[in-house]
C-alpha positions as CSV (number, residue, x, y, z in Angstrom):
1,X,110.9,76.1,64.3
2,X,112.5,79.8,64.5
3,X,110.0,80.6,67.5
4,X,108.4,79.5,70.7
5,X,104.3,80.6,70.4
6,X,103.2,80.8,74.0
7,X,100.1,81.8,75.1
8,X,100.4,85.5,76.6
9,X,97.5,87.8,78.7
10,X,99.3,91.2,78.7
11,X,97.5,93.1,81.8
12,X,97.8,96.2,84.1
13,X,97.3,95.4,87.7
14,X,97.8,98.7,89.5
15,X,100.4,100.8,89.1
16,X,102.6,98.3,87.0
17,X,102.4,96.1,83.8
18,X,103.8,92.6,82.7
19,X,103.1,89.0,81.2
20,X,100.5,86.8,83.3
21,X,101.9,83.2,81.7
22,X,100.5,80.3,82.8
23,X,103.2,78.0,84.1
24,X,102.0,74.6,81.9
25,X,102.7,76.7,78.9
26,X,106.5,77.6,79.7
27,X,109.5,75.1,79.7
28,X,109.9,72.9,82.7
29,X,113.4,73.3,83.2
30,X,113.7,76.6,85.5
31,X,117.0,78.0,83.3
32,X,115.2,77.2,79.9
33,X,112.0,79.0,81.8
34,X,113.9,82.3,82.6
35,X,115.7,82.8,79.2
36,X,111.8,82.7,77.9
37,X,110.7,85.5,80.3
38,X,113.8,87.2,79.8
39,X,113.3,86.8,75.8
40,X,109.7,87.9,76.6
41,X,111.0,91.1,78.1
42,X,113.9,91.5,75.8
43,X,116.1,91.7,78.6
44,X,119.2,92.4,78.9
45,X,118.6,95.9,77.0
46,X,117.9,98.9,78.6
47,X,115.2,99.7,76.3
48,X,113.9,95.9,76.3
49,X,113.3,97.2,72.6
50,X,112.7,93.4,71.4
51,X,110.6,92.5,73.9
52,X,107.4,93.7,76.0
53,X,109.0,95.6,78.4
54,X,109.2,99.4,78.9
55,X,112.9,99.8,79.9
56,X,111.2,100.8,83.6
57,X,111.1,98.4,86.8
58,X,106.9,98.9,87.0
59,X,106.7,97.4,83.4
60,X,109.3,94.4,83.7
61,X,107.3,92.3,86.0
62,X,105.7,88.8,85.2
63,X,103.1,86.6,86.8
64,X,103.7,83.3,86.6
65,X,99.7,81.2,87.4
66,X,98.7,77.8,88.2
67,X,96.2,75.4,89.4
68,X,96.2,76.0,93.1
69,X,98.4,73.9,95.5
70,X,96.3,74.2,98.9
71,X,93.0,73.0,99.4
72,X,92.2,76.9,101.1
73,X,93.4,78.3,97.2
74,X,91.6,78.8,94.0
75,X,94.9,79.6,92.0
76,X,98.9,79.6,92.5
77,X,101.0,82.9,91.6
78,X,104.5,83.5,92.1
79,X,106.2,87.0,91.2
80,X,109.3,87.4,89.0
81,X,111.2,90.9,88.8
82,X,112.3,90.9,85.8
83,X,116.0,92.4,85.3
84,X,116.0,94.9,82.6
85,X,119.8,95.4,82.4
86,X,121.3,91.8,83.7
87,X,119.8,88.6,82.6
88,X,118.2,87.9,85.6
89,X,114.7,87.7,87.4
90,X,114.2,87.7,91.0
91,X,111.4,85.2,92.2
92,X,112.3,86.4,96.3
93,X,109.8,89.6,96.0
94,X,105.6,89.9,95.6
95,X,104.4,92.8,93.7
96,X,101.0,93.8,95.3
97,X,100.4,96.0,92.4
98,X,101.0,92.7,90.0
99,X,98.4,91.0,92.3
100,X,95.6,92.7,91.8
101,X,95.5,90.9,88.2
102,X,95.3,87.7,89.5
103,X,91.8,87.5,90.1
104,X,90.7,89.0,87.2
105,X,92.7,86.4,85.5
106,X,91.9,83.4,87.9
107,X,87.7,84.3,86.7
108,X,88.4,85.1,83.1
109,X,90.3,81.7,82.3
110,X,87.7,79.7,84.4
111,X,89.3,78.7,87.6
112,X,86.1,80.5,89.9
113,X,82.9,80.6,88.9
114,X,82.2,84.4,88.3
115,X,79.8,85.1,90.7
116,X,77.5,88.8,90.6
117,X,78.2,91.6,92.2
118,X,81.6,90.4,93.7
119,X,83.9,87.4,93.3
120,X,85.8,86.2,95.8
121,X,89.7,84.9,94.4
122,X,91.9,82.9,97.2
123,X,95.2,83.7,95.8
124,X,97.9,81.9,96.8
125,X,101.8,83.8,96.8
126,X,104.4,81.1,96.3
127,X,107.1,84.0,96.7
128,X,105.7,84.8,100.3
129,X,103.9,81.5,101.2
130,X,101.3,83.3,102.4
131,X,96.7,83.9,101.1
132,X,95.6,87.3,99.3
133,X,91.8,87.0,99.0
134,X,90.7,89.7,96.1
135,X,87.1,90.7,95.9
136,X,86.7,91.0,92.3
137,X,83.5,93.2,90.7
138,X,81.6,90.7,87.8
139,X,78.3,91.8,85.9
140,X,76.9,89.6,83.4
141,X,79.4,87.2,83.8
142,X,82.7,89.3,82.9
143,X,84.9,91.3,85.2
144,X,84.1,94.5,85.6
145,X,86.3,96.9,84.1
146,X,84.5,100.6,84.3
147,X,84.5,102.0,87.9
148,X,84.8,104.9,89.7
149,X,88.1,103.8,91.9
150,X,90.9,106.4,91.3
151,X,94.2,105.0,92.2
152,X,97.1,107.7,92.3
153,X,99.6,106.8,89.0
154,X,97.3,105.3,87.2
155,X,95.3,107.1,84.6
156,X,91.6,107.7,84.8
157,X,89.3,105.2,87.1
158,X,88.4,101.2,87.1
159,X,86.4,98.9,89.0
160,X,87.2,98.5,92.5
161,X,89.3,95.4,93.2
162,X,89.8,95.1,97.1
163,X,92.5,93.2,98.0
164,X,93.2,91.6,101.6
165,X,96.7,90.5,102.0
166,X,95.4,87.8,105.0
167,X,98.5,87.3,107.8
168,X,101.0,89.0,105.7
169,X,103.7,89.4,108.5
170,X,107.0,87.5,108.4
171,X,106.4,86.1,105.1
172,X,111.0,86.4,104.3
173,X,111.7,86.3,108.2
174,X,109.0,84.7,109.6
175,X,108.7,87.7,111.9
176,X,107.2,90.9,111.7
177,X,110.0,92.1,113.5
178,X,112.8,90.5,112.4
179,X,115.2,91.4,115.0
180,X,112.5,91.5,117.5
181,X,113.0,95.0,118.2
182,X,110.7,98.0,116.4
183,X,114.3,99.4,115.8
184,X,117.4,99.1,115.5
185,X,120.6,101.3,114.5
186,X,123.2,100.7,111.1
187,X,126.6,102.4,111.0
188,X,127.0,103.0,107.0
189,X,130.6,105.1,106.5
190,X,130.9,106.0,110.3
191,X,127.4,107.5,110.2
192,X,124.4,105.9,112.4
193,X,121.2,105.3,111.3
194,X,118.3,104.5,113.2
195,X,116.0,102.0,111.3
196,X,112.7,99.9,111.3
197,X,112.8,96.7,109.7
198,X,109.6,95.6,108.9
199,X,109.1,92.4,107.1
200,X,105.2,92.4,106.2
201,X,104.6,92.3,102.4
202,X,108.5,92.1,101.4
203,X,110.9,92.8,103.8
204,X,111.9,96.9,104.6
205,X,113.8,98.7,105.8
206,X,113.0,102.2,107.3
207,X,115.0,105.7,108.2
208,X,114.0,109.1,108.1
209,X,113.8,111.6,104.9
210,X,116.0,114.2,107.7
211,X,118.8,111.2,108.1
212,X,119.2,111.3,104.2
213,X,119.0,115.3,103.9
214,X,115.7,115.2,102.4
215,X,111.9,116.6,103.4
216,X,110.2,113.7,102.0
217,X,108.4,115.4,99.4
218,X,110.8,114.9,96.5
219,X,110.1,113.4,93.3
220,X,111.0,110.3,91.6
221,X,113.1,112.6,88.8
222,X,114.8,114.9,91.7
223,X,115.8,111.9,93.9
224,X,117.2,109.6,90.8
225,X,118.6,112.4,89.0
226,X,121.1,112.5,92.1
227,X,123.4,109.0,91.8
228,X,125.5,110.2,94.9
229,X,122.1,109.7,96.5
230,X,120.9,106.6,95.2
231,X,124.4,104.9,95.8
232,X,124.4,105.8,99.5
233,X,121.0,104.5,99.7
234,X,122.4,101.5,98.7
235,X,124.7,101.2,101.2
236,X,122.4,101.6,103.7
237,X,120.3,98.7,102.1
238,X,123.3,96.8,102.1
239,X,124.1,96.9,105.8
240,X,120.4,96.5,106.5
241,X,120.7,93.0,104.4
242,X,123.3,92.3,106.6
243,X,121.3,92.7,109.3
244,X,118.4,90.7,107.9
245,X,120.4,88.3,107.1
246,X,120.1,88.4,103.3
247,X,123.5,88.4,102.4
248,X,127.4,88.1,104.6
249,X,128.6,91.4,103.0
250,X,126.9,95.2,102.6
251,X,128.8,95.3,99.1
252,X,127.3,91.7,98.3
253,X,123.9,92.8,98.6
254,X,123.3,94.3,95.0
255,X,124.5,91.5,93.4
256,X,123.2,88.6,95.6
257,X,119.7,90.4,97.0
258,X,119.1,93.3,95.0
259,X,115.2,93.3,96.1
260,X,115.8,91.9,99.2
261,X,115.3,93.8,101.9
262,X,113.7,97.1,99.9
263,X,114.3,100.7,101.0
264,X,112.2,103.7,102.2
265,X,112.3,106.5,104.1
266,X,109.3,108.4,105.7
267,X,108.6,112.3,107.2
268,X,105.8,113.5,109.0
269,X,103.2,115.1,106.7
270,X,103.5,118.6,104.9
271,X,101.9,120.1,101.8
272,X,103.5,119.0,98.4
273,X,102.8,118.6,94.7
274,X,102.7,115.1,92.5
275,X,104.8,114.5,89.3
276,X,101.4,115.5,87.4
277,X,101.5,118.7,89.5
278,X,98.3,118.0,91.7
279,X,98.7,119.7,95.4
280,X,98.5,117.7,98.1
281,X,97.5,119.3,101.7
282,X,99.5,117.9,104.5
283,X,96.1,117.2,106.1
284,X,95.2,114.8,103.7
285,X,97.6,112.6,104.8
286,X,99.3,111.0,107.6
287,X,102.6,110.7,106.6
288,X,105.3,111.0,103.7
289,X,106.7,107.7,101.9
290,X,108.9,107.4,99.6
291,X,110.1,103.6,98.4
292,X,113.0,102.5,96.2
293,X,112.4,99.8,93.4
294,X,115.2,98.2,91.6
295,X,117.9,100.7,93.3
296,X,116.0,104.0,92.2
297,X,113.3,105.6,93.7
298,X,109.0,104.1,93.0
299,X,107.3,106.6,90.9
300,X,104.4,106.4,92.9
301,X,104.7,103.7,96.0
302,X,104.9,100.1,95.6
303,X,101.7,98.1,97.2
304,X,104.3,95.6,99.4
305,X,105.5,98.9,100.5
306,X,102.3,100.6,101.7
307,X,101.7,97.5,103.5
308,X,104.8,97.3,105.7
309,X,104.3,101.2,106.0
310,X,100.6,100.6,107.4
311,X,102.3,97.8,109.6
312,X,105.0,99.7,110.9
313,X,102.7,102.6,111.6
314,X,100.8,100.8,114.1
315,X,104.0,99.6,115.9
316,X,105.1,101.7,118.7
317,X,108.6,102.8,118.8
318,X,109.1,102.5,114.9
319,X,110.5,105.4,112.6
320,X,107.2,105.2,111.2
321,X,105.2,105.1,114.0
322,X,107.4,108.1,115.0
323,X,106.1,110.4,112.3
324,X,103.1,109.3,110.6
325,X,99.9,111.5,112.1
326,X,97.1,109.2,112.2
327,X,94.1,110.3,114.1
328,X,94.2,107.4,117.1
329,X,91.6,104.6,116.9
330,X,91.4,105.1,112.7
331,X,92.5,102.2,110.7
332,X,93.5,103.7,107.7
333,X,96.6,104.6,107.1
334,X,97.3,107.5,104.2
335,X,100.7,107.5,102.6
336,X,101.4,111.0,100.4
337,X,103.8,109.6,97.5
338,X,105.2,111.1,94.6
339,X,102.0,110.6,92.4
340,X,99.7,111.3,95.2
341,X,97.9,109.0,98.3
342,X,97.6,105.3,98.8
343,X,94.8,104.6,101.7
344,X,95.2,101.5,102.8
345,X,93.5,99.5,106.3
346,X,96.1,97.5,108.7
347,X,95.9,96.0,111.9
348,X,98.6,95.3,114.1
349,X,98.0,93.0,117.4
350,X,100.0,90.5,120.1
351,X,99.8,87.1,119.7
352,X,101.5,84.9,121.8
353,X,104.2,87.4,122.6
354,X,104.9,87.9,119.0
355,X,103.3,91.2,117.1
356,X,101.1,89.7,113.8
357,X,99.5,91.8,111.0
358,X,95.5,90.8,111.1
359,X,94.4,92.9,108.7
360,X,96.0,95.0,105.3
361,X,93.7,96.1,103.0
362,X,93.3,98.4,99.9
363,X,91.7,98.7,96.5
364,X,93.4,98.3,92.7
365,X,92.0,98.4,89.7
366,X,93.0,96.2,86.7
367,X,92.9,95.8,83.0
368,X,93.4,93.3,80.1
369,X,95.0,94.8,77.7
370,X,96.3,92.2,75.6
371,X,95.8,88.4,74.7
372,X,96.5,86.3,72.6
373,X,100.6,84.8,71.7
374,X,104.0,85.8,72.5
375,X,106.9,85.2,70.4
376,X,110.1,84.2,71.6
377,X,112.9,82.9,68.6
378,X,114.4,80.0,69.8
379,X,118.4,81.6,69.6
380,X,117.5,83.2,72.7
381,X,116.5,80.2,75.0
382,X,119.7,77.9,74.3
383,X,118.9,75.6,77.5
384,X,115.9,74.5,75.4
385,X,117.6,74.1,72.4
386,X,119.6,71.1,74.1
387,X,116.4,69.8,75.4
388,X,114.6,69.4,72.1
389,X,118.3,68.4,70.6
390,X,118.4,65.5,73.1
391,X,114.3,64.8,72.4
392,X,115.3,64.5,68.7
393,X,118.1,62.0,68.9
């Protein structure tokens, strides 16, 4: 045997791209596992040229599926980043883009009965430990690919998947707020900082486009063609870590929690123009995002991002609160990012003295592109070689 054969559905949930596996077909043994997904990425390589990645942090994702483990779930999903550069894949994030595939994939291998116009999926988030309920179009049986939903970065339109990320406050902290306070202030090289750390989706971590010298309309190319930039960033994350708790050390945190907390900064809204060079009216919007994936800044805006953005906007005293526009009373929320808008619903209310999310909402689309097997030679998973090794003596 030169290769592994493992059963492989190849899908587009969102803005991003990866493997959904299903966790019976992959090794037991967690090390054996990785070097699989890595193999399956062809990671470490900055192309990923022997593997299914794209060389970019939106394609090197995975989905990892199995048969639910709550009574309230009809599947289990847990999130890897996959490391395109480093051997490594980091199971602490969700990808709310990656999660809009679940459903889809939860009806198309059986797991709900598909159910006309609209299935319901209870998806359970090992990574977060907490429910995303996706209402998933069928007709005739099948999902429903053709639509008319238009999501910003992704070419063309889809069916509408609507996604509900149920209670998705505190899921790394336990806390919306971690520190209790809607903000807080970092000193990074003698300068301060006031932040917002936000911890619904993944855990953030807030400032303003003026602190960093920007407007908040820049694009993905402008911001990570500037490494002085993108290294200060990281500084900030680092001490923001700290702060969370993540990691002892600022300088520890790219090596020891490199997703963990993510970074963005926000400006009140003004005209500006996407990567594809559509303009956007400052009107249309009620605030300016821009997120950080994998140390360099989101092409378009990462779901987990737009849902601690929505969060924090309805938090008083927060950096987003502070410049996001939102007409009062509205429960939308519209982020202008560098492909275009993300509309999303949120509510933020008290409950016993703690603030909790009660409701984040917004619609994917999602596609099977591929299924069928994935090859993996067996060279590159060498904590399996000693298993079968042992098996056969």
């Amino acid at each position: 045997m030169q290769q592994l054969r493992i059963p492989c559905v190849f899908m587009r949930g969102g803005t991003s791209r990866g493997a959904y596996l299903w966790a019976e077909d992959l090794p037991a043994d967690p090390e054996a596992r990785d070097q699989v997904i890595l193999a399956i990425y062809g990671s470490p390589d900055v192309r990923q040229i022997d593997g299914l990645g794209g060389g970019d942090t939106l394609t090197s994702k995975v989905a990892i599926l199995s048969p639910p483990s709550r009574p309230d779930a009809d599947i289990d999903y847990t999130f890897g980043q996959v490391g395109i550069t480093t051997a490594s894949i980091d199971y602490k994030p969700n990808c709310g883009n990656i999660s809009a595939g679940v459903g889809p994939y939860a009806i198309m291998r059986g797991l709900v009965p598909a159910v006309e116009p609209v299935t319901r999926v209870r998806i359970y988030n090992t990574n977060t430990r907490k429910m995303i309920v996706a209402e998933v179009p069928v007709q005739d049986g099948e999902v429903l690919v053709d639509g008319d939903c238009a999501i910003d970065g992704v070419p063309g339109t889809g069916a509408r998947i609507l996604l509900d990320f149920q209670d998705v406050g505190g899921g790394a902290t336990g806390k919306l707020l971690p520190t209790g306070r809607p903000r807080d202030t970092l000193v990074v090289d003698g300068r301060r900082f006031e932040v917002s750390l936000v911890d619904a989706g993944n855990p953030y971590v807030f400032l303003r486009a003026e602190d960093l010298g920007l407007e908040g309309t820049e694009s993905a190319s402008r911001v990570n063609g500037d490494r002085t930039l993108l290294d200060y960033v990281e500084r900030i994350r680092g001490h923001a870590a700290v702060l969370y708790g993540f990691v002892a050390a600022p300088e520890r945190a790219l090596a020891d929690s490199p997703h963990w907390p993510k970074i963005a900064y926000v400006a009140p809204p003004r005209d500006f123009t996407t990567a594809a060079g559509r303009a956007i009216q400052a009107d249309e919007i009620d605030l300016l995002g821009r997120g950080f994936s994998g140390q360099i800044l989101h092409k378009a805006y990462a779901v987990t991002g737009a849902l601690a953005t929505a969060a924090a906007a309805h938090v008083p005293g927060s950096i987003v609160h502070e410049v996001c526009r939102r007409e009062p009373g509205r429960p939308t929320v519209r982020i202008g990012h560098p492909a275009g808008i993300l509309t999303l619903e949120a509510a933020v209310t008290e409950r016993d003295g703690e603030l909790v999310v009660t409701r984040a909402a917004l619609e994917r689309t999602a596609r099977r592109i591929m299924d069928g097997f994935v090859y993996v030679p067996l060279s590159k998973v060498p904590a399996l070689r000693g298993v079968l090794a042992r098996a056969g003596a």
